[in-house]
C-alpha positions as a printed NumPy array, in Angstrom:
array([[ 84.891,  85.382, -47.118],
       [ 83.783,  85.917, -50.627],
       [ 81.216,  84.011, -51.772],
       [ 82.307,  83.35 , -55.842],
       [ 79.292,  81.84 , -56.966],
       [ 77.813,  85.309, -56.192],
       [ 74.478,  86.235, -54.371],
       [ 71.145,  84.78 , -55.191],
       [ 72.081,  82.255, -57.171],
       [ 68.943,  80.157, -56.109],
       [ 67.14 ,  83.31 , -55.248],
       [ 63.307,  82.078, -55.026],
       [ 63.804,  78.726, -55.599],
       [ 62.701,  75.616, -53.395],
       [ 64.946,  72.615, -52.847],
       [ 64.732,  69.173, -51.257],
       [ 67.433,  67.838, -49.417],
       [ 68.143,  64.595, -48.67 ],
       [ 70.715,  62.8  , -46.448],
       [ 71.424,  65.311, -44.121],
       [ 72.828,  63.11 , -41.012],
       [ 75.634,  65.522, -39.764],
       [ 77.867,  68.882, -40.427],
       [ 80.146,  67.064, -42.056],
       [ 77.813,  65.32 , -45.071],
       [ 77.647,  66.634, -48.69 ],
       [ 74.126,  66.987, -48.076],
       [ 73.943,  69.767, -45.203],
       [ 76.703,  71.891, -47.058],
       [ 74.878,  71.764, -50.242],
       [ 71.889,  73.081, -47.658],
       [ 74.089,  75.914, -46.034],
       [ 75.154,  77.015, -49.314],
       [ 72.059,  76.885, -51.193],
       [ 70.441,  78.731, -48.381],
       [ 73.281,  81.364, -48.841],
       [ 72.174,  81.513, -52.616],
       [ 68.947,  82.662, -51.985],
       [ 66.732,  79.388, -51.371],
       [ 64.42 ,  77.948, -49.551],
       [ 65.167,  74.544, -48.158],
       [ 63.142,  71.341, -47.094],
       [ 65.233,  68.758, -45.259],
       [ 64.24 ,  64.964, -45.377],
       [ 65.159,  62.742, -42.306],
       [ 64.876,  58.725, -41.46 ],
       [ 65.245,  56.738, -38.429],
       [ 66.99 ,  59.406, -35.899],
       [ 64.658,  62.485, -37.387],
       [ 65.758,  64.392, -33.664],
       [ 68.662,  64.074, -35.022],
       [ 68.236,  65.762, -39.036],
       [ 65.665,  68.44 , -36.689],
       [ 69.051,  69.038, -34.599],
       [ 71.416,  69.653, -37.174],
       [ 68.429,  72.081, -39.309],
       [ 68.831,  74.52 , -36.88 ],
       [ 72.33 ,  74.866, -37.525],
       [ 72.089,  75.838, -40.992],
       [ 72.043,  79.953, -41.642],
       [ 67.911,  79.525, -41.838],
       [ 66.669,  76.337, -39.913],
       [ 64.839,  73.949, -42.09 ],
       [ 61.948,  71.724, -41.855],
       [ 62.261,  68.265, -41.813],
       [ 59.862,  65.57 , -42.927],
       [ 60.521,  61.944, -42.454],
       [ 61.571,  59.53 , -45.575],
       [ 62.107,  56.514, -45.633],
       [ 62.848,  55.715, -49.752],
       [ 61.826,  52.137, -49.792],
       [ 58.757,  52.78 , -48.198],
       [ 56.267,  53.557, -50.869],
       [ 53.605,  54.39 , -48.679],
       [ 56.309,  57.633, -47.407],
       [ 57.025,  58.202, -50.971],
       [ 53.413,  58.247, -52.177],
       [ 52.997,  61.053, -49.166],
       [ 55.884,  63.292, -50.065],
       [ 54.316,  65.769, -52.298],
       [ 52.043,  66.806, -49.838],
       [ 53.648,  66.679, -46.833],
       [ 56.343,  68.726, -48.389],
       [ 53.411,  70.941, -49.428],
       [ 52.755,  72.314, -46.067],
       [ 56.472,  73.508, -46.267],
       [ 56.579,  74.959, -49.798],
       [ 54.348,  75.222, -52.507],
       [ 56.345,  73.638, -55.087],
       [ 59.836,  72.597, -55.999],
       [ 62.373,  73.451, -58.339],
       [ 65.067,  71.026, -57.436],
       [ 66.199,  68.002, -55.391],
       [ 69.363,  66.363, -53.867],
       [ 69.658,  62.789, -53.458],
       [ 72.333,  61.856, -50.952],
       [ 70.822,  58.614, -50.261],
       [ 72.825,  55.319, -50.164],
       [ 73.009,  52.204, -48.142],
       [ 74.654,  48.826, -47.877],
       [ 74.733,  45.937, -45.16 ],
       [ 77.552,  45.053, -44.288],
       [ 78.031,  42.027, -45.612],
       [ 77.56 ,  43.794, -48.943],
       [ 81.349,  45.416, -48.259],
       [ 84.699,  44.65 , -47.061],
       [ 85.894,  42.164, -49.972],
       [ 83.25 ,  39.571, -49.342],
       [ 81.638,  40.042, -52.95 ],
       [ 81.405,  36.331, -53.983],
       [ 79.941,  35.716, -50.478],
       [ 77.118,  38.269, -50.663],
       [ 73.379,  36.925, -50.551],
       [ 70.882,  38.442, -52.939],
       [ 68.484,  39.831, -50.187],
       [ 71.539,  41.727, -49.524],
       [ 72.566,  42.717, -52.913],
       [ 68.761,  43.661, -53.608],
       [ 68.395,  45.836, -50.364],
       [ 71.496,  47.726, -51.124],
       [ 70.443,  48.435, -54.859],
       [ 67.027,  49.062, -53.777],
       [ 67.942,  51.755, -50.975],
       [ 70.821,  53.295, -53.49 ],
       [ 69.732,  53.807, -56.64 ],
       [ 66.044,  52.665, -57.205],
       [ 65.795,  55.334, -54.733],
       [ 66.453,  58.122, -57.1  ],
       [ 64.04 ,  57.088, -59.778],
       [ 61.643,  56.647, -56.384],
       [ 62.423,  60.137, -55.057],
       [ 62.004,  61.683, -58.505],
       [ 58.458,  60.261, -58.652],
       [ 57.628,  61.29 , -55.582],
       [ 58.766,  64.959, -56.11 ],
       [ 57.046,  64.954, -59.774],
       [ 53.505,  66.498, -58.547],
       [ 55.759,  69.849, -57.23 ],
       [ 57.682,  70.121, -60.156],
       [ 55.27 ,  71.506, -62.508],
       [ 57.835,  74.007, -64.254],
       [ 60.253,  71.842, -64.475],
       [ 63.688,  71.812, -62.714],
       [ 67.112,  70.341, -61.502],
       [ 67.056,  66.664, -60.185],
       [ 71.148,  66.238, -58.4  ],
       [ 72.541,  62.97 , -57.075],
       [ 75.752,  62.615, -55.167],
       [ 78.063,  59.293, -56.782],
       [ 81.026,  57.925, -56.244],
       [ 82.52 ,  57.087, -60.135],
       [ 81.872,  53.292, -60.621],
       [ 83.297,  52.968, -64.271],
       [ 85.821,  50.763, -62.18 ],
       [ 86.454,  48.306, -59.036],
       [ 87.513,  50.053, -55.845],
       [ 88.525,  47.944, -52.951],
       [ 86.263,  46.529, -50.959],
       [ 83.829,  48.81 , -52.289],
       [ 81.962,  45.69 , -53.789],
       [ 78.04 ,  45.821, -54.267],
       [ 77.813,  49.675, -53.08 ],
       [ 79.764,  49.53 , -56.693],
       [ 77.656,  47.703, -58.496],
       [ 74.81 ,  49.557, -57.073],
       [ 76.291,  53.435, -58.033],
       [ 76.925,  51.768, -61.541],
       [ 73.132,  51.522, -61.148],
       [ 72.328,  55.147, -59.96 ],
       [ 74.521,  56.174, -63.165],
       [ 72.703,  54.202, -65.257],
       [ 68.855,  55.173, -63.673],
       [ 69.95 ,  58.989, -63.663],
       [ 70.517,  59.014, -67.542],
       [ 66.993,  56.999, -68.231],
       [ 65.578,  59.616, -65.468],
       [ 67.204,  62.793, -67.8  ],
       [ 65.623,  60.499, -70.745],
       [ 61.883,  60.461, -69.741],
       [ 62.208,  63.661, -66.935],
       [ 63.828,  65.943, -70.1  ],
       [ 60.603,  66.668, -72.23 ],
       [ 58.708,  68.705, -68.653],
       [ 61.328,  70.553, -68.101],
       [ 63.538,  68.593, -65.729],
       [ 67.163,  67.667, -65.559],
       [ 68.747,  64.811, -64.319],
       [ 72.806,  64.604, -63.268],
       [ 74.857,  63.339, -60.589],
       [ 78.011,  64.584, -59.114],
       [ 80.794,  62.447, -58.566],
       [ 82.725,  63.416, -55.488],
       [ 86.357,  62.238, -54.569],
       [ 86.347,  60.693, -50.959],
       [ 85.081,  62.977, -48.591],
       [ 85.408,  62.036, -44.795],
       [ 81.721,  62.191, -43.516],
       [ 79.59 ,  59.171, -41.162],
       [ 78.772,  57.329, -44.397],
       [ 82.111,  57.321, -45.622],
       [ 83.658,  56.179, -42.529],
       [ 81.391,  52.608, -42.171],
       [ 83.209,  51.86 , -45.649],
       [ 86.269,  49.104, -45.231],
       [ 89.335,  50.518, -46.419],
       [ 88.411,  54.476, -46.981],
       [ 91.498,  55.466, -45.863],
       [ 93.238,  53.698, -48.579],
       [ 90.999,  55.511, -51.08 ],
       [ 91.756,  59.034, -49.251],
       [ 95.753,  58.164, -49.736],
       [ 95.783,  57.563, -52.924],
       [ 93.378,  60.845, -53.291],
       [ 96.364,  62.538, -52.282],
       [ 98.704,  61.257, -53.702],
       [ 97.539,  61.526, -57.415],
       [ 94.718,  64.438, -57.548],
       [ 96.205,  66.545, -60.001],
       [ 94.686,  69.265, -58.165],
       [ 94.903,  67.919, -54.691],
       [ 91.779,  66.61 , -53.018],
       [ 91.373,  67.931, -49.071],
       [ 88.705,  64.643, -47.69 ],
       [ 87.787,  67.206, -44.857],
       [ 86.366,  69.378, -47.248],
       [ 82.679,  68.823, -48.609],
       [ 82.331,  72.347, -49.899],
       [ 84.037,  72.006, -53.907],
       [ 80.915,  69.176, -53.983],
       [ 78.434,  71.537, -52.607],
       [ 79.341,  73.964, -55.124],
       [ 79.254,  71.666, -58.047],
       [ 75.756,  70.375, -56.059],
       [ 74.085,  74.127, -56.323],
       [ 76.179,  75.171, -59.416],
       [ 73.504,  71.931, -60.781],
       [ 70.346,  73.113, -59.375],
       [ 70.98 ,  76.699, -60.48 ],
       [ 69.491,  77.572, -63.92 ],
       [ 73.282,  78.036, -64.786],
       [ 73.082,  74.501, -66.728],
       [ 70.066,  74.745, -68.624],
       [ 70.501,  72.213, -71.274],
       [ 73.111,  69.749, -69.53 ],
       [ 71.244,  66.482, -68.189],
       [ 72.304,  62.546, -68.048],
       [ 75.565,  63.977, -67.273],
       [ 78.344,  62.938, -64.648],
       [ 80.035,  66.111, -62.812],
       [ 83.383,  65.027, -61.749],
       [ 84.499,  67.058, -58.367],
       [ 87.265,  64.934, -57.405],
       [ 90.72 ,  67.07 , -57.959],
       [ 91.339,  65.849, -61.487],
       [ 91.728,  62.297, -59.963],
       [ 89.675,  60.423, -62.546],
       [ 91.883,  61.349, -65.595],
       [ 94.734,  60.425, -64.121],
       [ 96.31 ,  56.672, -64.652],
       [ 98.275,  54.981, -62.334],
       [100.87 ,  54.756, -64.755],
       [101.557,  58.176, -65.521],
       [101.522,  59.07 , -61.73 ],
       [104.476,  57.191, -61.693],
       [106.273,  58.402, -64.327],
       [105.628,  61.906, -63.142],
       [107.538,  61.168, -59.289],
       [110.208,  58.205, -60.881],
       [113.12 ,  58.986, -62.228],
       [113.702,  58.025, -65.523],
       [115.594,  54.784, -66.574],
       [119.014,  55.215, -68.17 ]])
């Protein structure tokens, strides 16, 4: 198969990758791929780091793995030179990090407590001002900063404060590309359609999101497929966007532009 981002893409660069749980998340085929470009990849892990070690070794070059824990600022503080003894400095990072208790899903919204509000928008998109910090020591000559969203410009079902808390990451990633911008550093996020990976799965009511999806993606939208938002991921940390930061990528099929309206009016018949 022919790779059409062509060869080297990322030739000589060195990336951080977080969120890498299985095959199936955004994270590890942004890894494969990048790898396939040419770079040089760190893995972080948390909790089940067997696990992230396991699934490193089935990328095209295993990857290293050092723990992180993002709301532990004593790991955070760390980072730069434990990821030192891998590479010697970075020129890009992936955040793929997000997570909610469960009482922070599932239509309960009014219900929620604040401990549980606060650990979801602490772990979700603090983290990525967190994670930049972290990685600031090894980005010296600037670079590409990349975190996976989920467009909250409006209220999914059941999605609730996992919402409120990407509304968050949008916001921190354009005051990031704000005060990251004058050393060289970019800041954007991608926002990906649903794609069927271990996160996605603990979220009530996915599969409605992956019907409709299908049903109005102007351009389709396969859920089994993380690849278009691996693309978009190392199109990012490429030097192919040099002066685009604060910006939302939209890989989702065209879904986003598309109102519910004129779906309708597109399959309906029209009224005599």
């Amino acid at each position: 198969m022919t790779d059409h981002l062509g060869t080297g893409l990322l030739a000589g660069k060195n990336l951080l990758i977080t969120g890498v749980i299985t095959e199936a998340s955004m994270a590890f085929h942004t890894a494969r791929l990048a790898q396939e470009q040419g770079a040089t990849v760190v893995l972080t892990g948390f909790g089940r780091l067997s696990l992230v070690e396991r699934i490193a070794k089935r990328l095209p070059q295993p990857a290293p793995v050092v723990e992180l824990d993002v709301t532990d600022q004593a790991q955070l503080s760390s980072l730069a030179a434990r990821v030192g003894e891998h590479v010697p400095s970075l020129d890009g990072v992936l955040h793929s990090i997000g997570f909610a208790p469960a009482t922070a899903l599932g239509g309960v919204f009014l219900d929620t407590t604040w401990e549980d509000v606060a650990t979801t928008v602490h772990a979700s998109a603090y983290s990525l001002k967190a994670l930049a910090v972290a990685a600031l020591p090894m980005m010296s000559a600037g670079g590409s900063i990349v975190g996976l969203d989920f467009d909250a410009r409006q209220a999914w079902p059941a999605y609730d404060w996992m919402g409120v808390a990407k509304a968050a990451l949008e916001s921190t990633s354009r005051y990031l590309a704000r005060d990251l911008g004058p050393q060289g550093i970019r800041v954007n996020l991608v926002s990906a359609g649903p794609v069927r990976t271990l996160a996605a799965k603990s979220i009530p009511g996915f599969g409605d999101l992956e019907d409709a999806w299908t049903d109005r993606a102007p351009l389709g939208w396969d859920t089994s497929d993380p690849t278009p938002v691996a693309r978009a991921c190392v199109a990012l940390l490429s030097d192919l966007f040099p002066a685009t930061t604060g910006s939302m990528v939209m890989v989702d099929g065209g879904f986003h532009s598309q109102g519910f309206a004129a779906r309708r009016a597109a399959t309906e018949p029209a009224a005599d």
